[in-house]
N, C-alpha and C positions, 0 to 999 in steps of 0.2 A: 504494500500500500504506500500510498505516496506524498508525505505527509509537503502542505507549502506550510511556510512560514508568511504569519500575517502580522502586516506593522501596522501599531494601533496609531489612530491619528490622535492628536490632540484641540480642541479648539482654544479662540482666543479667551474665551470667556474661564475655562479652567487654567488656561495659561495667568492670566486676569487674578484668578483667587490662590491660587499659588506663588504669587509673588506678593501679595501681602503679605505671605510668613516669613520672606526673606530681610537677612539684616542688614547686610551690605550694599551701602547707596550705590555702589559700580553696576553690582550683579542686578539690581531691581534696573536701573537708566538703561542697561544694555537689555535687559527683556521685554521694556516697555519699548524700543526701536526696534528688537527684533519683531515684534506684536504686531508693528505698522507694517512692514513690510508684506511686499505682495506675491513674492515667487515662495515657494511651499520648501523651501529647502531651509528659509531662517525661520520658518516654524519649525521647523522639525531641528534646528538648533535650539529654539527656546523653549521646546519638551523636555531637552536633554537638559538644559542650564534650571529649570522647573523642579527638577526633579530633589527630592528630598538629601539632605548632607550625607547617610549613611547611605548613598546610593551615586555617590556624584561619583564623576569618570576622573582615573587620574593613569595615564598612558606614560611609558616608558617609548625612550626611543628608538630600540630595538626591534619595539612594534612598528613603529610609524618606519621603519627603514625598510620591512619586510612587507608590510602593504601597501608601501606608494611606491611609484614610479617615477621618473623623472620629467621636469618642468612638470610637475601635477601642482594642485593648490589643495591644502590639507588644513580640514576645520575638527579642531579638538573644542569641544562642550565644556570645558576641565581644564586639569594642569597638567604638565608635561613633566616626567620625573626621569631622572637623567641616567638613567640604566642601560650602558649601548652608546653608540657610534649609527651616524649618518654617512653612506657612503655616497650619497649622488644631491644633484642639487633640487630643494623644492621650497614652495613657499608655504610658510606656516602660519596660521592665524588662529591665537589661541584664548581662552579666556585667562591664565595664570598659566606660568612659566617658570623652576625652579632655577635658584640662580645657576647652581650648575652645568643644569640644562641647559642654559640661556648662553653660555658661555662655551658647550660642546658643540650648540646649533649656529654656532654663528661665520664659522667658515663655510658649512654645505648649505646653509637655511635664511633665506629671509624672513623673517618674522616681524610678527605684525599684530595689533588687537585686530578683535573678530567686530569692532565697531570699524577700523579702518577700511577692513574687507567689503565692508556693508558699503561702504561712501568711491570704492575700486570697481563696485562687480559691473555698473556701467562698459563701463571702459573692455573690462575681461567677457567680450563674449565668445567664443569659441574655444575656451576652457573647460575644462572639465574638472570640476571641485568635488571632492569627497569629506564626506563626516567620519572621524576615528572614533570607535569609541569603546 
């Protein structure tokens, strides 16, 4: 039997009340501009940033080196925690970035906040952007 995997959507309005229990003026400003936004890909980042503290994403970069490719653009929901080595070039846009991290990605990685990304994707259309998470 052939099981698919189904991705639950979120709407704005649960997006909406899950961001009154958050504490941080950053993570609330960036979920309420992800909220406005109209292509279904920064909701589906602000599901992820939505999502309760014992459940938030925090990615090593090992991972991020074993599922991206090169010149791809890579959205982390989360923090990036610095376990591993970058071997090709991509661009990063994250919500938090440990220092050390910040500091192993900075030869193969551009990085960037994921509001940056937001005010770029104009400009980026025949890209192809993924969510890590």
């Amino acid at each position: 039997m052939n099981k698919k995997k189904i991705k639950k959507t979120i709407s704005k309005r649960k997006i909406g009340k899950r961001l009154k229990r958050k504490s941080s003026p950053e993570l609330k400003q960036l979920m309420i501009t992800l909220k406005k936004q109209q292509k279904p890909i920064w909701r589906e980042v602000a599901k992820y940033l939505a999502r309760p503290r014992r459940k938030a994403i925090a990615v090593n970069i090992d991972k991020i080196n074993k599922i991206s490719k090169a010149d791809e653009i890579i959205i982390i929901p989360g923090k990036i925690i610095s376990r591993g080595s970058l071997n090709h070039r991509i661009m990063i846009a994250a919500f938090s970035i440990s220092k050390t991290a910040r500091e192993k990605l900075a030869k193969n990685a551009t990085i960037m906040d994921v509001k940056e990304l937001i005010e770029k994707s104009p400009q980026l259309k025949n890209i192809k952007i993924r969510i890590i998470t």
